[in-house]
N, C-alpha and C positions, 0 to 999 in steps of 0.2 A: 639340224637340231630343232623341233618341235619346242612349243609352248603350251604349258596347259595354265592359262585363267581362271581364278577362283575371283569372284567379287571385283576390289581393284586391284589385284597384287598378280604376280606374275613370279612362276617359278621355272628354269630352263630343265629339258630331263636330266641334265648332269648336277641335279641338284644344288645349284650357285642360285642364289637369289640374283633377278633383274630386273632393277626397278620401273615402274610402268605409272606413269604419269597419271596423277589424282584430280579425278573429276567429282569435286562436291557436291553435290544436291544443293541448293538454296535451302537454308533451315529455317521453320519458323515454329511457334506454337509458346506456349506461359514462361517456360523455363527459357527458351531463348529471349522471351522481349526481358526475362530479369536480368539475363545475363550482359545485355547490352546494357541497364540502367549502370550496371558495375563496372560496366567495362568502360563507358562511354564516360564515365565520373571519374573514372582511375587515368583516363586518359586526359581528362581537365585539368586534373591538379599534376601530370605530367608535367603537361606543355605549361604552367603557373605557376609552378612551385619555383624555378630558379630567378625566377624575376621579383619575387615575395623579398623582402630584406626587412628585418628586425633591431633594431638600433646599428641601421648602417650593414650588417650584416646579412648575407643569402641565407634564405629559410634551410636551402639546402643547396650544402658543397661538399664533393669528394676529391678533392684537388690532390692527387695523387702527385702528383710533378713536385710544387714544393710542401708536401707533405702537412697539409692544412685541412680541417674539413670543419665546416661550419652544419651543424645541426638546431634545428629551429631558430634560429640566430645566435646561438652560443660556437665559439669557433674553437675548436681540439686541434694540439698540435702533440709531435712524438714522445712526450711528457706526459700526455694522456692515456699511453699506450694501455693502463692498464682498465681503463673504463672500455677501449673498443675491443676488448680483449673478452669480458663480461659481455656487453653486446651482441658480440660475435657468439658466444655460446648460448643465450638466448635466443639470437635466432635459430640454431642449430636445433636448439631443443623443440623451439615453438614447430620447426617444419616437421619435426621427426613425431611430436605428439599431435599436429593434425592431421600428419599424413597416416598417420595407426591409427586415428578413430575418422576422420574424414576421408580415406582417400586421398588421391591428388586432385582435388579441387582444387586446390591453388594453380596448379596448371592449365583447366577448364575456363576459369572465371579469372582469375587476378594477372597471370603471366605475361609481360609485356610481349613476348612471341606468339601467342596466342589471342590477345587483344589485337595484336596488329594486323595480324594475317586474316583473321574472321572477320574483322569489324570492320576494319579498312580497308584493307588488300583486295581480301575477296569479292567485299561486295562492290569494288568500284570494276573488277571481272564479271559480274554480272551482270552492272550496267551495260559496258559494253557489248559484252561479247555471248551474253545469251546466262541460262541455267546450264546444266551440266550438259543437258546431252548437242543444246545448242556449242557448247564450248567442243564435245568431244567431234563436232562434222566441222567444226571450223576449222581445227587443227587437223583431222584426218583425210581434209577436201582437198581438192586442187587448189592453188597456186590462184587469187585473182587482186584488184585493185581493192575491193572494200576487206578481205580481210588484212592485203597489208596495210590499211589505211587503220584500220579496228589494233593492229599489233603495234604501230607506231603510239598512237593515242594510248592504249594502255601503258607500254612500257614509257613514255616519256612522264606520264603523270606519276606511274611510278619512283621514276627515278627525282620527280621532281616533291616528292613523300620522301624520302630516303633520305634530299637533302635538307631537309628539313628536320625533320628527325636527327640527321647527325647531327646539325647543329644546338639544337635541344639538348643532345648529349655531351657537345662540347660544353653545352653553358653551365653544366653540373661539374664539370672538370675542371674548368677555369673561371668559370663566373662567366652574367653576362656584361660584366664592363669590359673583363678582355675580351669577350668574343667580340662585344659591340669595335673596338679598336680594331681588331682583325678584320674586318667588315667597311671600316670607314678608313683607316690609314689605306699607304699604297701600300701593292701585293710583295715589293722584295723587302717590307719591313718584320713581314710576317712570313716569311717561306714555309717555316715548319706549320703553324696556325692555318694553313692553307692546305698544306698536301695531309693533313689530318683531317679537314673536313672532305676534303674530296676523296681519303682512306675510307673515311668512316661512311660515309654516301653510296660508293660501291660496294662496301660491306654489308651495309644493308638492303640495299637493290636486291645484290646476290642472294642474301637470303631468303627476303620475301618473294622475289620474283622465282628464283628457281628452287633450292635448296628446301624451303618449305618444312614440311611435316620430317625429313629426315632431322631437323632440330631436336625433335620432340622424341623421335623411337631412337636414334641413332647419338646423337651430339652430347644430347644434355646428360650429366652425371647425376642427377634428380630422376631422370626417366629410369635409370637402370639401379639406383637403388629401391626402390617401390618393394621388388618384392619381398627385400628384407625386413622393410620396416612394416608391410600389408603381414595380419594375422587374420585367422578367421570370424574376428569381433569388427574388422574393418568397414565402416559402410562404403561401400564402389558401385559404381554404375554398373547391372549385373542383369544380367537374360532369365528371369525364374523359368530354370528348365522343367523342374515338375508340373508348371502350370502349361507351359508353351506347346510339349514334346507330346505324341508325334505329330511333328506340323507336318503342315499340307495345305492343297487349294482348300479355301471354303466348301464345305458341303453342308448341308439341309440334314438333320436329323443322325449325322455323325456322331454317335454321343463318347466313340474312341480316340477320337480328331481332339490334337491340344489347341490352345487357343490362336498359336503362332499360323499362321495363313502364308508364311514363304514368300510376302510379298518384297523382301530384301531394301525397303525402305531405310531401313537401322541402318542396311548397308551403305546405300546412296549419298547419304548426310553425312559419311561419319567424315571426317576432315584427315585422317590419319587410314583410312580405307580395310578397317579390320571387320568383321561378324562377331559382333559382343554376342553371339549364340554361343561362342566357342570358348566361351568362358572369360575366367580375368585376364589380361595378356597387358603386355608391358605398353605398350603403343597405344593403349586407350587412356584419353589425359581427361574424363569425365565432364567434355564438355555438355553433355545432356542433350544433345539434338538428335540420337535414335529415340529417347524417351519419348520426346516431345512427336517423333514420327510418328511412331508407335503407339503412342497414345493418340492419336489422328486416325489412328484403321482400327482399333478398339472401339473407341465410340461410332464409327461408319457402319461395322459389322455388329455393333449390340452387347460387345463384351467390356470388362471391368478394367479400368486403366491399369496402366504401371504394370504391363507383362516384365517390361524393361523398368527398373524403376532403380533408386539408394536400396542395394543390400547386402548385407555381411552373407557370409559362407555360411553363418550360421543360420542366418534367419529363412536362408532358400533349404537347409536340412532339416530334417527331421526330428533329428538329435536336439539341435538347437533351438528349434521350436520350443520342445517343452524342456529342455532345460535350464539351468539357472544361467542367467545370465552373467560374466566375470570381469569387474573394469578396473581391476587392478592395475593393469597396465597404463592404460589411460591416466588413471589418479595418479598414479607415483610420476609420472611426465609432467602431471599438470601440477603436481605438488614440486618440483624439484624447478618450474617454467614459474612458480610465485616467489619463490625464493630468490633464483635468481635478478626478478625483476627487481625486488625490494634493494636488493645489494647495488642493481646498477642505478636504481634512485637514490639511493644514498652516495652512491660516487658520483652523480651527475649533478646532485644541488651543492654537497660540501664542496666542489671543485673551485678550487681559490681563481677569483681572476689575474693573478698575478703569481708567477712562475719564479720560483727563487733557487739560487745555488750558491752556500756559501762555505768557505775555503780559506784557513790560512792561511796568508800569504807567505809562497813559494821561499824556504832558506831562511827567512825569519824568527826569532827569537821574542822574548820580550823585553822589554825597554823599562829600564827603572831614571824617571824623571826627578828634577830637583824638586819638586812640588811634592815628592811623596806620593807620587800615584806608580801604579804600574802598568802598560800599556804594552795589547797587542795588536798586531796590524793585520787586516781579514778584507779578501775579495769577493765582491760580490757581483753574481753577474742575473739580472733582473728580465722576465719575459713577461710582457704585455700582452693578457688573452680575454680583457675586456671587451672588448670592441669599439673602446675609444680613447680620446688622449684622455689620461688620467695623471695627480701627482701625488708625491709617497712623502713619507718621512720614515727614518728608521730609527726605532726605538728600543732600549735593554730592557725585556722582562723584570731582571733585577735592579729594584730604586739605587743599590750600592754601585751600580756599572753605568760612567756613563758614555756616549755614540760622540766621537768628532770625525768629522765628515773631512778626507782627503781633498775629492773634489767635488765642487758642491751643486751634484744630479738634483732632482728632484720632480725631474718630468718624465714623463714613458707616452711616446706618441703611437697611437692606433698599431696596434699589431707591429709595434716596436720593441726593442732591447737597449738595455743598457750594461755598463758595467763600469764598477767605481770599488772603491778602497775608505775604508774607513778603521778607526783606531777604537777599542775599546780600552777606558779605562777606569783604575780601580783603586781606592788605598790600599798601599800596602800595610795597612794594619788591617784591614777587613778580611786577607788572605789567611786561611785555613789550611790549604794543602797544597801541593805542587801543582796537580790539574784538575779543572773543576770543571763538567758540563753547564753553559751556558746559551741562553735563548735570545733573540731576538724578533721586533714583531717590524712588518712593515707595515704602515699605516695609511690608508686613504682614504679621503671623506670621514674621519673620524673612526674611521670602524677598520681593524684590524684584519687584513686583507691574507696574508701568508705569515707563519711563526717557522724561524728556522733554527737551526739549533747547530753549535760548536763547542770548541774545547777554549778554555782560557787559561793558560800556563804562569806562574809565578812563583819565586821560592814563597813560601810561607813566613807568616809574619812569627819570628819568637818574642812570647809573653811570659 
């Protein structure tokens, strides 16, 4: 069975694709040194972000295990649900409205699979072990001491990134005081704490070191929705074929010759191994390094940058040259991406620090006292999402009702609960009706922290 080679991809005659091992060009030029400024920043506040804390608090936690997550220092727990609920559709919308007028730029420039493997991965492969075509005779050569010594060195530093990295990702999942404990106690007090970082270590080895660009065309469910959400308003990393076509070697005085010269550079660079000549295709994550090639043999041979450049389907037609332009689509995204913002600002500042739930006590009735009052008994069970110890007091919205305290709480320690019983009571001459909704506020530092609200049952007073 025969192979026929195009570029860096490999097809067998029975038509089954077989993958064929990607040798990148080193990229350089304007839009790669930007993309490193992004990349290399995004990758600061990475590895700094879980170590930031804010009144005691991690700038950022996703503690998935006991179901905690601390954002900019404020901590959300399953009570919250319906703030991460808004969030969650904000981001959905924000991907979906830059991906329909940007592109996947975010896959290009921000994607932590994409920062890792160009910025890091790759280029500590080319210290070692050459540019592309030096990488492709090392691999393809015989058997000697300096390339196994060259495959040790890289893979070990590899794998010695990987663990680092997992770890970085454990301290977002559990913070870095437990990972710091996992790290400093002995190993059988943490078993599990252990075989997750050593999961998560070979997880990521595997990916960077082999698995690679199949993340991007293959893995991620982002890559394979694009072309639903790409229209022909989209700006994409795009080949203007009416300028380029029919390419060819340079000639002198060609005036039928496009400006493309076939010198397959766009190919060489791309990190995902496609010919952006051949249109938009699913596998190209915009990270702009044919552009930057491209526009390196443009200015060489005398012509006008950006054969390869940001462009919609429209802007390479005809049609869409001189037609009106349409951003409806855009606007209604980005009107629907403010709204929702405003609504998750309003549930992120009004969110009480103090979590309440209050409940009849179970079987109970009311109690008519010799004093002339009438008294119900109500359970309350209290969640601390301040982020420090804090104390309450519980007080009736109504001056006629007044709070006697069961047992007598009045502390809630850091990401603590409580739960206590208290009596409300009432004259029975002030009684109106058999059941009446009634409020209560929890109080601390003077300032009315949660207002809960119940029923207060009593025969009514006859006058």
């Amino acid at each position: 069975m025969g192979t026929v080679v195009d570029g860096n991809s490999a097809r067998t005659n029975s038509g089954k694709e077989k993958r064929q091992w990607i040798y990148a060009k080193k990229p350089g030029g304007k839009l790669y040194n930007y993309r490193q400024w992004v990349g290399y920043s995004l990758l600061l506040f990475l590895f700094i972000a879980p170590f930031i804390k804010i009144n005691g608090n991690p700038f950022l936690m996703f503690n998935i295990i006991e179901r905690k997550f601390s954002i900019f220092g404020s901590v959300f727990y399953p009570q919250d649900l319906h703030i991460f609920v808004f969030g969650m559709l904000i981001m959905m919308v924000g991907i979906v409205l830059f991906t329909a007028v940007y592109g996947r730029v975010w896959c290009g420039w921000t994607c932590p699979q994409t920062i890792f493997m160009e910025l890091i991965f790759r280029r500590i492969e080319y210290l070692i072990e050459g540019d592309w075509i030096q990488q492709r005779k090392l691999n393809e050569g015989p058997d000697s001491d300096a390339r196994a010594w060259k495959k040790v060195l890289k893979h070990t530093i590899f794998l010695a990134i990987s663990f680092f990295i997992s770890n970085i990702f454990l301290a977002y999942i559990i913070g870095v005081d437990a990972l710091y404990k996992i790290m400093t106690d002995p190993v059988d007090q943490h078993i599990i704490g252990f075989a997750s970082i050593i999961v998560f270590t070979l997880a990521f080895y595997a990916v960077f070191a082999y698995v690679r660009e199949i993340v991007c065309t293959t893995l991620c469910p982002y890559g394979r929705l694009q072309g639903v959400l790409l229209d022909e308003k989209s700006l994409t990393v795009a080949y203007d074929v009416n300028r380029g076509e029919p390419r060819g070697k340079l000639k002198k005085n060609d005036t039928e010759q496009g400006d493309c010269i076939d010198c397959k550079l766009c190919i060489h660079v791309c990190p995902t191994g496609i010919d952006i000549r051949n249109g938009t295709q699913l596998e190209c994550v915009n990270c702009t390094a044919c552009i930057d090639a491209c526009d390196t043999v443009m200015d060489k041979i005398g012509k006008p940058k950006r054969l390869i450049g940001f462009y919609s389907m429209d802007d390479l037609s005809e049609e869409g040259k001189t037609g009106k332009k349409n951003n409806t689509r855009a606007i209604a995204y980005s009107a629907i991406l403010v709204v929702l913002t405003i609504v998750f600002g309003f549930l992120l500042f009004s969110r009480s620090e103090i979590d309440g739930r209050l409940l009849r006590a179970t079987g109970s009735s009311y109690q008519l006292r010799e004093d002339g009052k009438v008294s119900n008994l109500y359970t309350l069970e209290l969640l601390n999402k301040s982020g420090k110890d804090i104390k309450f007091d519980i007080e009736s919205v109504d001056d006629r009702i007044n709070v006697q305290m069961v047992n007598n709480i009045h502390d809630l320690k850091k990401e603590g609960s409580a739960k206590l019983s208290f009596f409300l009571l009432m004259d029975k001459g002030e009684i109106a009706q058999y059941k009446q909704n009634v409020k209560v506020n929890i109080i601390s530092d003077g300032k009315v922290k949660e207002t809960l609200k119940t029923t207060f049952i009593a025969p009514p007073s006859k006058k």
